[in-house]
LOVOVO-302043 format. One record per residue (C-alpha): x, y, z; residue in one letter; residue number from 1; chain. Coordinates in steps of 0.05 Angstrom, whole numbers. Example, Ala and Ser with C-alpha at 12.3 -4.5 7.8 and 13.67 -1.06 7.14 Angstrom:
// LOVOVO-302043
{px: 246 | py: -90 | pz: 156 | code: A | pos: 1 | unit: A}
{px: 273 | py: -21 | pz: 143 | code: S | pos: 2 | unit: A}
// end
This chain:
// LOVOVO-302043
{px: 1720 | py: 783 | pz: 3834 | code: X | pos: 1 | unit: A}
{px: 1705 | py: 853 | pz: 3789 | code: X | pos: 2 | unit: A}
{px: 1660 | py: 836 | pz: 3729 | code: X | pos: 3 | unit: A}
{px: 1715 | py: 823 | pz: 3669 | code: X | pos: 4 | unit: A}
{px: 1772 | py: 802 | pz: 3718 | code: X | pos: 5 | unit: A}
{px: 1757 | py: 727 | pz: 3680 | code: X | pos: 6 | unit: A}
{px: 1762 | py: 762 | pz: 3610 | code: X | pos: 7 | unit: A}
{px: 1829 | py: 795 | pz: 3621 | code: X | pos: 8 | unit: A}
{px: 1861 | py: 735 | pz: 3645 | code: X | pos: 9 | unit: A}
{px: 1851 | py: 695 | pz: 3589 | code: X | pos: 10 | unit: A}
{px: 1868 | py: 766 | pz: 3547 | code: X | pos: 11 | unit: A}
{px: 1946 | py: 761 | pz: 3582 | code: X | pos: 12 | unit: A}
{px: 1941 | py: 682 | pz: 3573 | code: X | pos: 13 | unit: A}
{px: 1939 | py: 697 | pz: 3496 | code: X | pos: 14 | unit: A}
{px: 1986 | py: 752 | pz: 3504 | code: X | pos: 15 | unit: A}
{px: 2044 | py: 707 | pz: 3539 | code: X | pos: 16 | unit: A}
{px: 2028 | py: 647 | pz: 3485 | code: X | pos: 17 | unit: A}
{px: 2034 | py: 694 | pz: 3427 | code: X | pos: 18 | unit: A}
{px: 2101 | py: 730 | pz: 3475 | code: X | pos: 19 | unit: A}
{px: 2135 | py: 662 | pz: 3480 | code: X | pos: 20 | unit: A}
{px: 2125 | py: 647 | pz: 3401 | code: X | pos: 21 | unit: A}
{px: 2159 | py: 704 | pz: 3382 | code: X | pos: 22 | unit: A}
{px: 2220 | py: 708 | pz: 3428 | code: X | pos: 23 | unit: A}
{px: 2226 | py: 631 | pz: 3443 | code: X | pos: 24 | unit: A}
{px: 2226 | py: 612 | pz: 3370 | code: X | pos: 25 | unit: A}
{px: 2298 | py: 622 | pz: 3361 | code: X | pos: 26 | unit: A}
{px: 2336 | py: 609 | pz: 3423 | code: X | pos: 27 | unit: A}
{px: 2289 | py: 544 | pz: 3428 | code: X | pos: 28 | unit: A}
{px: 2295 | py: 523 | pz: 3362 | code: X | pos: 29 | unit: A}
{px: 2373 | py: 534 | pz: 3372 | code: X | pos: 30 | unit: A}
{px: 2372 | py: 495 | pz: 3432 | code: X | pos: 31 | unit: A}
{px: 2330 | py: 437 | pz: 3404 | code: X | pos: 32 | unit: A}
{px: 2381 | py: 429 | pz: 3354 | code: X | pos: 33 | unit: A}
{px: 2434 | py: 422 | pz: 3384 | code: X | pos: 34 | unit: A}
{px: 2407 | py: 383 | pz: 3431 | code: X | pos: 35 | unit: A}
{px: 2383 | py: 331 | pz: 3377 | code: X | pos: 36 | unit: A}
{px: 2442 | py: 333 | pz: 3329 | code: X | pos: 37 | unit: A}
{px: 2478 | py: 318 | pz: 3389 | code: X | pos: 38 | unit: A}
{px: 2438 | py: 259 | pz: 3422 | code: X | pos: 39 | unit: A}
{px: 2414 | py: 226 | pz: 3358 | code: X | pos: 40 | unit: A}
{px: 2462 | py: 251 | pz: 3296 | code: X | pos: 41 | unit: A}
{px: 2405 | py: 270 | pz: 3254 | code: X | pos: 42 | unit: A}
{px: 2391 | py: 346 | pz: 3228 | code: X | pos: 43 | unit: A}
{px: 2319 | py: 329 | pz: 3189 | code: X | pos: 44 | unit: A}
{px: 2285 | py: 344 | pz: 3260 | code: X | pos: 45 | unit: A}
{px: 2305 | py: 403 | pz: 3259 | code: X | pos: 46 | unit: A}
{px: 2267 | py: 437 | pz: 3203 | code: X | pos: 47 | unit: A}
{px: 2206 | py: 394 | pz: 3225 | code: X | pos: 48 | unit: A}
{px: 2197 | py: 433 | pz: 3292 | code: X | pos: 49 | unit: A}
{px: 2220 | py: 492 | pz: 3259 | code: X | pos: 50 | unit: A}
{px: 2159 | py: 485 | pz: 3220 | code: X | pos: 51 | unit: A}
{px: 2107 | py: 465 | pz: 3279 | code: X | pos: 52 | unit: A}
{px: 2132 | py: 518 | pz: 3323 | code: X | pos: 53 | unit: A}
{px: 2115 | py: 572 | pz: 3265 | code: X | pos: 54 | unit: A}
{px: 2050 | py: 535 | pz: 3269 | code: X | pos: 55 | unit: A}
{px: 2035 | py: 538 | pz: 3339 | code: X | pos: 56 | unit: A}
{px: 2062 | py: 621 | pz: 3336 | code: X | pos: 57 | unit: A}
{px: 2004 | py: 632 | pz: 3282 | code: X | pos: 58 | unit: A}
{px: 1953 | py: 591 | pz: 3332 | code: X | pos: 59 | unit: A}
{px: 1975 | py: 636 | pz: 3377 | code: X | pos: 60 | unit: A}
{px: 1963 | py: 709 | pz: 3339 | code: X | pos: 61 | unit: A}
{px: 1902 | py: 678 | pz: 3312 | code: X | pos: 62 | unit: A}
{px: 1877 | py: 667 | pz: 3382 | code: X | pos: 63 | unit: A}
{px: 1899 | py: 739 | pz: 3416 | code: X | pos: 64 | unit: A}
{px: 1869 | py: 771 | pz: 3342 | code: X | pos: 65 | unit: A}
{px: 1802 | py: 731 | pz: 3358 | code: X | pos: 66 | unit: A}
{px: 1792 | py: 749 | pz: 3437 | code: X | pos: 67 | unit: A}
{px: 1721 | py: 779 | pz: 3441 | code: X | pos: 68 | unit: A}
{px: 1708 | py: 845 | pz: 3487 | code: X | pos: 69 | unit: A}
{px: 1682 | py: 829 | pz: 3566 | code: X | pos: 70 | unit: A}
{px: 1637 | py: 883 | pz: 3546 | code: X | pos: 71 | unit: A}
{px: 1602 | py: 880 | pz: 3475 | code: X | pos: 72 | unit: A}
{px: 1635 | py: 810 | pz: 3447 | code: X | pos: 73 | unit: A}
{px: 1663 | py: 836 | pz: 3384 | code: X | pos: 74 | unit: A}
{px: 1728 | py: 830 | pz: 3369 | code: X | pos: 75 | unit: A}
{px: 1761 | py: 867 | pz: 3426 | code: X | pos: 76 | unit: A}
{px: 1828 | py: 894 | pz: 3375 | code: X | pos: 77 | unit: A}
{px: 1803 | py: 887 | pz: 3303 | code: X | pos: 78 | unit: A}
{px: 1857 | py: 882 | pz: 3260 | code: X | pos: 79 | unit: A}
{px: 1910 | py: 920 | pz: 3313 | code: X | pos: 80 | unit: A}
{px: 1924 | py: 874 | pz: 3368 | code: X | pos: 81 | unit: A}
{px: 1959 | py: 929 | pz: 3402 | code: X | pos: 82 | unit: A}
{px: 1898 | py: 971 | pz: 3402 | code: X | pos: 83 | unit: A}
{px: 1883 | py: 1001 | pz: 3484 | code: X | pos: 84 | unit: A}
{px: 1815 | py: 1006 | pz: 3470 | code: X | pos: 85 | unit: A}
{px: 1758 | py: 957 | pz: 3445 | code: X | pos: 86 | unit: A}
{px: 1752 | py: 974 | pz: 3363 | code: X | pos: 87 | unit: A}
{px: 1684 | py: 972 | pz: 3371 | code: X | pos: 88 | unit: A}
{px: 1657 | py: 1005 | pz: 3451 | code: X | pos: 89 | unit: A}
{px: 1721 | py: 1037 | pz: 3466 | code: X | pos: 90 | unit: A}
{px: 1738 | py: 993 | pz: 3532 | code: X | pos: 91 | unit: A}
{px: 1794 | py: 1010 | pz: 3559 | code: X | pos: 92 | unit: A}
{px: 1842 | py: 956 | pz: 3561 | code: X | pos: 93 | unit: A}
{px: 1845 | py: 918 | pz: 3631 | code: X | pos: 94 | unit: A}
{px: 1781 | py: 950 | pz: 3659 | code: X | pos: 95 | unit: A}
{px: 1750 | py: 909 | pz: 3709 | code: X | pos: 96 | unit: A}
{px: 1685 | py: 927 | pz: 3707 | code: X | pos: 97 | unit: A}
{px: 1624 | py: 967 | pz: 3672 | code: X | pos: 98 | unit: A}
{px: 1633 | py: 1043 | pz: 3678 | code: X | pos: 99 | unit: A}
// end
């Protein structure tokens, strides 16, 4: 296994959780409620995992925001979690080991 295999892994982990926040939060949400308006004839769930999925979403940018670089352990994206390269070392995104 190359040297920051591990590290990108749990990089693409964070990716897909932050992924599925954003595009799952409205077909989801849709599907929820129609699925419990239906079953149980209440609406006041609705808004109440409305409000925990928003939560979960902002666990989820917090934790891609705050992965650490395989090489020097500082934030790998800074403030652009988009960024290709480490803010601080300039890894290259999905490098698998030193240079």
């Amino acid at each position: 296994m190359a040297d920051y295999e591990q590290q990108w892994e749990d990089y693409r982990r964070r990716r897909n959780g932050l992924l599925l926040g954003i595009f799952g939060y409205i077909p989801i949400t849709f599907a929820l409620g129609l699925l419990v308006t239906k079953l149980f004839q209440v609406q006041w769930l609705i808004p109440v995992f409305a409000a925990c999925w928003m939560l979960l979403f902002a666990s989820a940018g917090w934790r891609l925001q705050s992965f650490p670089c395989p090489r020097c352990g500082q934030l790998f994206s800074g403030y652009n979690i988009i960024s290709r390269r480490c803010a601080h070392c300039a890894l290259p995104k999905y490098q698998l080991g030193p240079d």
